[in-house]
C-alpha positions in Angstrom: 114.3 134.4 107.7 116.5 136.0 105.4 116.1 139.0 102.9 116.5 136.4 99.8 113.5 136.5 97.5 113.9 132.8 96.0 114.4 132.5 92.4 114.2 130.3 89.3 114.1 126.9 89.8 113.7 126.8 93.5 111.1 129.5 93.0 109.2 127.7 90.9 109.4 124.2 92.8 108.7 125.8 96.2 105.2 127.5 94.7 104.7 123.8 92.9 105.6 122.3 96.9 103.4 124.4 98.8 100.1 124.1 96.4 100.7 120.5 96.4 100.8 120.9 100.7 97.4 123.6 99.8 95.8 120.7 98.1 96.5 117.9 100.3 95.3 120.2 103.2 91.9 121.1 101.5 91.1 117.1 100.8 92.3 116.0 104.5 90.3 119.0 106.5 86.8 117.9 106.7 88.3 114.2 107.4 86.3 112.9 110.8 88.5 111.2 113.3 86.9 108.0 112.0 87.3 108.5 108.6 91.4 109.4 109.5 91.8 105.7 111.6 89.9 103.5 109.6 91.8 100.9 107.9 91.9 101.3 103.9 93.9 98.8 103.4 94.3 96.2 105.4 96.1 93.8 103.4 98.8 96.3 102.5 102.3 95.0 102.9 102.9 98.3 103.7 102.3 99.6 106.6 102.3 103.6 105.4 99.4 102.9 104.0 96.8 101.1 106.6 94.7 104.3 107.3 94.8 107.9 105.9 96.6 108.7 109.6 99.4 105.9 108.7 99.6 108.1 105.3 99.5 111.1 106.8 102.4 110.3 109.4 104.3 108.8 106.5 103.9 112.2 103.8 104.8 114.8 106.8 107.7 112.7 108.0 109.2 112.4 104.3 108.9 116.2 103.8 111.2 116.9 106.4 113.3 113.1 105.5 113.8 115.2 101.8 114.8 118.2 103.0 117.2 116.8 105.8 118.9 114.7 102.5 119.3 117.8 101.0 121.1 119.4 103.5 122.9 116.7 104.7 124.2 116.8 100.9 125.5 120.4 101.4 127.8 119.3 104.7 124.8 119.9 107.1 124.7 116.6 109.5 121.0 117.4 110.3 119.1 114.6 112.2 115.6 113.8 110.7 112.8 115.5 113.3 111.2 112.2 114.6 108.0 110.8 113.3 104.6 112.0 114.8 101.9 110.2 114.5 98.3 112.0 115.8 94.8 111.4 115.9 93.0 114.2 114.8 93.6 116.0 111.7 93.9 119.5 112.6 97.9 118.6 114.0 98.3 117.1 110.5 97.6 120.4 108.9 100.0 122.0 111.4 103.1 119.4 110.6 102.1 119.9 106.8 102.8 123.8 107.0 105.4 123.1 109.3 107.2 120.7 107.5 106.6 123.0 104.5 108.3 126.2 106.5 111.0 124.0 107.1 111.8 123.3 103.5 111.1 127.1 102.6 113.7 128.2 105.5 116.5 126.2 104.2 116.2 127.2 100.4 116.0 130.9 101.6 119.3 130.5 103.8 120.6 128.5 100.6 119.7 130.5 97.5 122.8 129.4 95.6 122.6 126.3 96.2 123.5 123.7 92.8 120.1 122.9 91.9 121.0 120.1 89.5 123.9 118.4 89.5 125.6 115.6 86.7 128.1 114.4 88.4 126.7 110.8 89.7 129.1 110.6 92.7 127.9 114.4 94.0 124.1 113.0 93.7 122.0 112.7 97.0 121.8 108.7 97.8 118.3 107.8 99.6 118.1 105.0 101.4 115.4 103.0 98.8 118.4 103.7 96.6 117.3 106.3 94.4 119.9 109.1 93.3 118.9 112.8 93.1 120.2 115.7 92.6 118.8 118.9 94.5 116.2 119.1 91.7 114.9 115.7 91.7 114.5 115.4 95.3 112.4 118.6 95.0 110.7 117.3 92.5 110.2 114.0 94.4 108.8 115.5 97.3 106.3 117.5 95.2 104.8 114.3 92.9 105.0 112.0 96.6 102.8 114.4 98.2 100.4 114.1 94.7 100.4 111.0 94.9 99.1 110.3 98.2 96.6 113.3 98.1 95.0 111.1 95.8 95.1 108.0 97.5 93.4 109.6 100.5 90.7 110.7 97.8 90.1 107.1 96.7 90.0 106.3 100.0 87.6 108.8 100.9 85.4 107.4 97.9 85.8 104.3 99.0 83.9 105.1 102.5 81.5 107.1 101.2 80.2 104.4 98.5 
């Protein structure tokens, strides 16, 4: 790790990013191995979202799919780390923080790095078609990680009612 203390924006996102990770953590630790592979929604055309472990392999795969976007936008050609799916949750929580380090390690290599950016044809293109710039995709990550935290709760609900 290098001596750069983050700053500004990228400060500020990475404490938003790693309370979001703190949060999700804290709702997903007490989750039985039951509770993680029973089907929520079985209907669901898609299939990220069957079972909180369908959710959970989905959310730690897309923090390290953002942050491989983002440095495949500065001229890195980084291959996405694959997909792990698990049974328990305790290796969850491990991929989470790892996945989180990951994303920490490359903004404090990168500490200049042009967080926002105007220029359409500089802006990261994802492959559901969405442009970002740096600050987006941070930004993305942060409210995608929300967002499911609180699908898992519903769910949760759900199996408790």
């Amino acid at each position: 790790m290098g001596a750069h203390k983050l700053t500004g924006a990228i400060a500020a996102l990475m404490d938003e990013y790693k309370k979001a990770v703190d949060e999700l953590i804290e709702v997903i630790e007490p989750i039985s191995q039951q509770q993680l592979l029973k089907t929520i929604e079985p209907e669901s055309s898609n299939t990220d979202c069957i079972s909180i472990q369908t959710i959970l392999t989905h959310v730690t795969a897309s923090m390290f799919s953002y942050a491989v976007y983002i440095e495949n936008s500065v001229g890195l050609e980084t291959i996405r780390p694959e997909r792990l799916q698990f049974d328990q949750v305790a290796p969850y929580i491990s991929r989470l923080r790892e996945a989180f380090k990951y994303n920490q390690d490359f903004f404090a290599r990168n500490p200049d790095l042009i967080m926002e950016e105007f220029d359409q044809s500089k802006k990261i293109i994802t492959r559901w078609g969405q442009q970002y710039d740096v600050e987006q995709m941070l930004e993305h990550a942060i409210v995608h990680i929300l967002r499911h935290r609180r699908q898992i709760k519903n769910a949760l609900t759900t199996f408790s009612s």
